[in-house]
N, C-alpha and C positions, 0 to 999 in steps of 0.2 A: 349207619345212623338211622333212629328212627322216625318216620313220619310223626308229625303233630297228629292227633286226632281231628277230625272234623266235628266241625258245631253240629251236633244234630238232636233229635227228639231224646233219645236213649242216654247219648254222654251227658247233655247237662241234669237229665233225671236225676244219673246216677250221682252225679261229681259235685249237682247244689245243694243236696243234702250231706257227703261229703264236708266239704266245703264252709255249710251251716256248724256242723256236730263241731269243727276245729274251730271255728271263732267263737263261737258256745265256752268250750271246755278252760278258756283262759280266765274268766271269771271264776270261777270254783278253783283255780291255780294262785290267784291271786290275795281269792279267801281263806286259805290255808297257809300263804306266805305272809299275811299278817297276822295273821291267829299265833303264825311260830315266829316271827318276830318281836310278837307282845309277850312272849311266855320268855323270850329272853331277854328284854328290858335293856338291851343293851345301849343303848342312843337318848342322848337329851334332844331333845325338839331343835332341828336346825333352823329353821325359816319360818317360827309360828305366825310372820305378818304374811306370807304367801298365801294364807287359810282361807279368806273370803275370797282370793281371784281365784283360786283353785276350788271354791265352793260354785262363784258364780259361771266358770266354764262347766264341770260339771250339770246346772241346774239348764242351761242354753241348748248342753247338748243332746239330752229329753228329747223338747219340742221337735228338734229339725231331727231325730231319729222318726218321730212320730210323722212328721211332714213326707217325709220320704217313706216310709209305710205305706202312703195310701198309693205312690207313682208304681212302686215295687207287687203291692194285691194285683193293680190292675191290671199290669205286664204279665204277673202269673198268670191272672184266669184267662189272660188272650191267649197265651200260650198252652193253657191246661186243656182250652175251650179248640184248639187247633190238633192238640194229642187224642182227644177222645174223638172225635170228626174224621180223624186222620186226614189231616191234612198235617203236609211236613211244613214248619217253622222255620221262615228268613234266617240265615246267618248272622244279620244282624239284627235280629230280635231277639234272638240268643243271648249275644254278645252284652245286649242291652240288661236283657234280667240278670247276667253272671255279675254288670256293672253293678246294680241295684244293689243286690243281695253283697257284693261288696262293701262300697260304699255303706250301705245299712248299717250291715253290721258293726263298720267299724266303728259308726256314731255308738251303735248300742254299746260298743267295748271302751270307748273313750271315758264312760265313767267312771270303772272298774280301774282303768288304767290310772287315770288321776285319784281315783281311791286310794290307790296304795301308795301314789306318790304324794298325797296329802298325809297319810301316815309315817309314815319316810319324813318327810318334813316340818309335820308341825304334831306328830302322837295322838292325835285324834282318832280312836279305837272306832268306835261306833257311826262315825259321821264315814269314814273310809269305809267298815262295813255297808253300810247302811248305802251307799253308790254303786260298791261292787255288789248288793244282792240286788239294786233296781237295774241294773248291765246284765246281768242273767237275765232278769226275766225278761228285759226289753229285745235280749236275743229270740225268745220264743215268738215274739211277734213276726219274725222273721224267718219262721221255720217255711220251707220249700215245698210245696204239694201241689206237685204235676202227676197225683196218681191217674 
């Protein structure tokens, strides 16, 4: 069996950009799974009254991605500020940015994900659009730089 890796300077370098690039790339999976479900019209709107809760989770989920933005810079640069120094980084300081950057992201992906399930639900092309490409970019906020 193998050993787990240890938290350290080098593994989370490698593994939070990793890590970044796979919750990134569900958004542009999500814009092409509606783009090809609109080109096959197959579905009448199931749940068109689910459209504003699924608008107002969406619009909620913004801020507290952006809220958690500022906990997550700061953790990096204590961290970036400990790599360049060289001084090695607590295990659970580690642990803390991998949470971060978790977490994060997944608020950034939460829109995208209800984008398509508002299109799924109520055919709303461009309001599902228009969530999954604000999820993309709200992922870039969260891109990983312990160079």
């Amino acid at each position: 069996m193998n050993k787990p890796q240890p938290l350290n300077d080098t593994h989370i370098r490698n593994n939070s950009k990793i890590l970044w690039f796979g919750l990134l790339a569900s958004s542009p999976m999500f814009l092409v799974t509606v783009f090809y479900m609109d080109k096959l019209q197959l579905q009448e709107p199931i749940l068109p009254d689910l459209k504003n809760i699924l608008i107002g989770i969406c619009v909620l989920s913004i801020p507290l991605s952006l809220i958690l933005l500022g906990k997550f810079k700061r953790h990096q640069l204590k961290i970036r500020d400990n790599m360049q120094l060289g001084i090695d980084n607590a295990p659970s300081d580690l642990q803390k940015y991998i949470t971060y950057i978790v977490v994060g992201m997944s608020l950034c992906n939460l829109p995208a994900m209800l984008g398509l399930v508002l299109y799924i639900l109520a055919i709303d092309l461009y309001l599902s659009l228009f969530f999954i490409v604000i999820s993309f970019f709200l992922g870039f906020l969260y891109k990983p730089d312990l160079r």
